[in-house]
N, C-alpha and C positions, 0 to 999 in steps of 0.2 A: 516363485518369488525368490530373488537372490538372498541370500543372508549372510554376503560379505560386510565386512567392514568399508566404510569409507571415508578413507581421508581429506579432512577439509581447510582450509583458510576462510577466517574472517578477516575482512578486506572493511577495515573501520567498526568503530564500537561506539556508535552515538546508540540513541534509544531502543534504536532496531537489531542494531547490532550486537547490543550486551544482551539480548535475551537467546541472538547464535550462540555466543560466548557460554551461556547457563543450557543450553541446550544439547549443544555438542561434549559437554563436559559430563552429562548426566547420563546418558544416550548413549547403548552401547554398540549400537549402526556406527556411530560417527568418532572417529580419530582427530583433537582438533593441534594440527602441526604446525600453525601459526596465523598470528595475529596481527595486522598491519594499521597502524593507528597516525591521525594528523596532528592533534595535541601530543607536543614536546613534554607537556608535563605527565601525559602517559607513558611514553617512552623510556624502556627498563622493567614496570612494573607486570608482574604477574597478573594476565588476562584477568584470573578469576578474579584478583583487587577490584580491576575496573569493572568489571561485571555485578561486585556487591555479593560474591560468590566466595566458598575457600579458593585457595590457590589451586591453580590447573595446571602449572607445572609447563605452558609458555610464557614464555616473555614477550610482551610487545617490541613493535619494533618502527622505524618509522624509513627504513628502506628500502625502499621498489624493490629492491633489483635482489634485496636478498629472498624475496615473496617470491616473487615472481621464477627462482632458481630453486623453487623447494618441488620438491617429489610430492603430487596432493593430485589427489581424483576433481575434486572441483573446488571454487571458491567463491561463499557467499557474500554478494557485493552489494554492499547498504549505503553508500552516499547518496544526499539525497536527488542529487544531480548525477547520471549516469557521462561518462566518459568515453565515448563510443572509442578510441583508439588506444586506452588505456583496457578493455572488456577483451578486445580482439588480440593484443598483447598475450595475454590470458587464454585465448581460448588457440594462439598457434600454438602456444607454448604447453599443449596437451592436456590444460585444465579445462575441462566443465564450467561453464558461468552462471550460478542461478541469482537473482537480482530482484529487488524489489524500489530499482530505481527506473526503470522506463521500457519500452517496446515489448507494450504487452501483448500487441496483435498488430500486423501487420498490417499497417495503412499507408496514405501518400505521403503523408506528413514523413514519416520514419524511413520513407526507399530507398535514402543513401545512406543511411546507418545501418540497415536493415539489408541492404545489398554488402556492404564491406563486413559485418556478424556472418554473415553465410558465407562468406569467402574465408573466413579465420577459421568457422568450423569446417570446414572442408580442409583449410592446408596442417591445421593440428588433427584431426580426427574425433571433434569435442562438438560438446553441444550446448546451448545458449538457452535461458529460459526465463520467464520475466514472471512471477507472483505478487501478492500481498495480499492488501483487505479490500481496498478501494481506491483507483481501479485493483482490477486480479481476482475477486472472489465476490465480495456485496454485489455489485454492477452489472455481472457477467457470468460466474457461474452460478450462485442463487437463483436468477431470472431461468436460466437454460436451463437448471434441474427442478424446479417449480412448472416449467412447461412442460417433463416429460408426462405431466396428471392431469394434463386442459384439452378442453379437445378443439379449441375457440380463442385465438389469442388477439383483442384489439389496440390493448396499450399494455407497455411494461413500465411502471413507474416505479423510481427509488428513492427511498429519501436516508442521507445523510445527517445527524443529529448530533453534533460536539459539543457538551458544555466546557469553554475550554478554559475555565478556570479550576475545573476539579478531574479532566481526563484530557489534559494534554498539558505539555511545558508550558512556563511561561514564556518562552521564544516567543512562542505562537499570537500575545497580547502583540508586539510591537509590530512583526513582520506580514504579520493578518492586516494592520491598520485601527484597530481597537484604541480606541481611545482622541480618536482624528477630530477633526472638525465633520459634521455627515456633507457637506457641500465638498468637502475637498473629499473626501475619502471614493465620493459617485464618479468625481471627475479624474480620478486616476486607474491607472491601472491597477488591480486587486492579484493577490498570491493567487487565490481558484483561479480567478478569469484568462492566468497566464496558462491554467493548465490545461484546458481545452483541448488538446490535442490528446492530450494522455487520457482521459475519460474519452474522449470521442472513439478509444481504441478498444475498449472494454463496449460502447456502442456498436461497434463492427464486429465485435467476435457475437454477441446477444442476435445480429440481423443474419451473420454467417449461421451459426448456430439453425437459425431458425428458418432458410434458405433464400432472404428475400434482398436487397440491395437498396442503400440508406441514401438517397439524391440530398440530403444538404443535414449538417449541423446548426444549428444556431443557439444564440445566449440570449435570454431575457435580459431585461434590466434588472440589475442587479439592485435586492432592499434592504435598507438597515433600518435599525431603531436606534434608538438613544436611550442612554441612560436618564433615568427620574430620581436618581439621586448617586451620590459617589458609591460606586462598589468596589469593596477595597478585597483585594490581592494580595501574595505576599508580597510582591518589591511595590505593592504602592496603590493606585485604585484606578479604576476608570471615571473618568470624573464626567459630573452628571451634564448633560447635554450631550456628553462625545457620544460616538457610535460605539455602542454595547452589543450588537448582534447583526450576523450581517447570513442572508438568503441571494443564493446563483442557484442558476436554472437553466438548463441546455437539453433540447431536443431532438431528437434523429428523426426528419421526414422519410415517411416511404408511401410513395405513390399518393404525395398531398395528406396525408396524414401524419400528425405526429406519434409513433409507433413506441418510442423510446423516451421516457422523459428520466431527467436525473434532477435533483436538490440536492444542495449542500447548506445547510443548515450550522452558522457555528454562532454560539453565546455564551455570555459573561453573567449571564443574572436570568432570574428569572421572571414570568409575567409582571409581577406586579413592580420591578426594578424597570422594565423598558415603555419607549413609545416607538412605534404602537406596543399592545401589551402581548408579545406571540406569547403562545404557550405551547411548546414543540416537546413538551414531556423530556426525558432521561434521555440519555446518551445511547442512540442504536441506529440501525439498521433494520428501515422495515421496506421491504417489496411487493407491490401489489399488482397485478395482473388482472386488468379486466377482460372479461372471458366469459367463456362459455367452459367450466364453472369459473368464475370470479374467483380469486385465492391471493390469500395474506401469509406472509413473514413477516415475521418481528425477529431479529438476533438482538442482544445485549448482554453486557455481562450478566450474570448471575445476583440475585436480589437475594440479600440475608435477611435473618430472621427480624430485625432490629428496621429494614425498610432500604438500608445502605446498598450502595452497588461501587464497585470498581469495576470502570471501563478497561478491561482489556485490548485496547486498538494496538500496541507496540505488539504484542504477543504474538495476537491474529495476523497482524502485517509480516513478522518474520515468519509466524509459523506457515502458513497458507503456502511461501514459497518453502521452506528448509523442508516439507513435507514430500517436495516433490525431489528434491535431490537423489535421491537412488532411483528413480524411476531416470530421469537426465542422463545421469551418470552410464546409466544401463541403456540408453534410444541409441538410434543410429544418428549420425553426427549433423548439425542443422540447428536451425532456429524452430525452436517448437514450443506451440503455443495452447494453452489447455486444451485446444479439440485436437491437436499432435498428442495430447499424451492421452487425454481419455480420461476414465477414473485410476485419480492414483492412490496409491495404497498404502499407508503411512506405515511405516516399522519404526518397532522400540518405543513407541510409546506407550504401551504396557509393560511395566514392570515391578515384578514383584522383590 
């Protein structure tokens, strides 16, 4: 195991990105030598500021071109929208790209992003690597390390569980469609149902993994509830009739069976606030595998004495990729995707 230092760029500091920010400052693996941010009103200020952290001794900045001219082993890229010609910039220009914004496994969808990434790492000598929670780790490696103990595997099912009034921004109310009419909200397009492809890639790496080949994705109909009465939030409430909670569901067939199922489960209130009345328990990630033996995961944050939980999803999402950065940093140059790297082996996160 190497135990150089490596230096890095954080390449944006929304929610995923301030916990690089607090990670890389803490961590004594990682050198953090700049910071590149879209809000003007960050620009000037010391990282740690924006991170909610002391000072770390960068300044943000809000210039490509002076990023992009800095000496750094790799640079963690958290927009939530990946930029394929902005990544490969990056990766001629000798940096490392680990990312927890898209092409987590290579599929049809992704071939010409996924074709010009391996052309960038090949003319810098870098290498590209996509993590997170979900897709990158719940979806994909849970199921595949849960299978190294089955001896019988006939469905991999996951389910997704956000309450996102207490473990997510309030972004999340407007751009989710929370609080819609439920008749307009079924007849449009939905944030999950646009992402389809990106889950479907975490379904590819679970069928690779397991050696067999996925003939079709599909989406259920998409269900919501409604609110039974106003559930108020801070900037305001979900007002009762709107849609309060909304369930997607997508499948990977293989050989006429459905082998891969996924749920995304996101809510504003609980049973007795919705119709119909779901009651999808706490904020987690559970994986179940029917099988020969049958076997259950549950992840969530940690439950305190008092019955409380904070969901850690921003953490999880940064840390799952920032974890693999020295392993990247260290491969041969290419797009590599969890079964390219194997078990990786986190450093510096014990310390005393």
């Amino acid at each position: 195991m190497s135990e150089r230092t490596y230096r890095v760029i954080q390449w944006m500091t929304g929610d995923v990105g301030q916990v690089g920010v607090r990670h890389f400052a803490q961590c004594p693996v990682f050198d953090l030598v700049g910071v590149l941010v879209h809000n003007k009103d960050k620009v000037g200020k010391d990282a740690g500021e924006i991170a909610g952290v002391a000072p770390v001794g960068v300044t943000a900045t809000d210039d490509v071109e002076s990023i992009i001219g800095l000496d750094a082993d790799c640079v963690f890229y958290t927009p939530v929208i990946m930029d394929v010609d902005t990544v490969c910039r990056l990766l001629r220009s000798g940096k490392n790209v680990v990312t927890t914004s898209g092409f987590f496994h290579p599929t049809e969808k992704f071939r010409d992003g996924g074709d010009k990434i391996r052309a960038a790492c090949q003319e810098g000598g870098t290498s590209f690597h996509a993590g997170g929670i979900h897709p990158g780790y719940a979806g994909d490696i849970l199921p595949l390390t849960l299978a190294r103990v089955t001896s019988r595997i006939d469905k991999v099912e996951l389910w997704e569980v956000v309450n996102v009034l207490t473990d997510a921004p309030m972004d999340h109310i407007d751009w989710m469609g929370f609080g819609k009419d439920k008749d307009q909200f079924l007849s449009e397009p939905t944030i999950l149902g646009l992402g389809i492809p990106f889950f479907a890639q975490s379904m590819q790496m679970v069928a690779d993994g397991l050696g067999v080949r996925i003939d079709d994705v599909t989406a259920a109909d998409v269900k919501a509830a409604v609110a039974t009465e106003d559930i108020p939030h801070a900037e305001g409430a979900i007002a009762r009739g709107t849609v309060a909670a909304q369930h997607h569901e997508w499948t990977a067939w293989v050989d006429g069976n459905p082998l891969i199922v996924y749920h995304a489960i996101y809510l504003t209130g609980g049973p007795d606030q919705l119709d119909p009345a779901w009651d999808w328990g706490r904020t987690r990630y559970r994986v179940v595998i029917e099988g020969d033996p049958s076997t259950e995961l549950t992840m969530h944050g940690l439950v305190r004495a008092d019955g409380t939980m904070t969901h850690p999803g921003y953490d999880w999402t940064a840390m799952g990729a920032i974890n693999a950065i020295p392993d990247v940093c260290d491969a041969p140059p290419g797009w590599l995707t969890h079964l390219d790297l194997g078990l990786v082996a986190p450093r510096g996160l014990v310390r005393t």
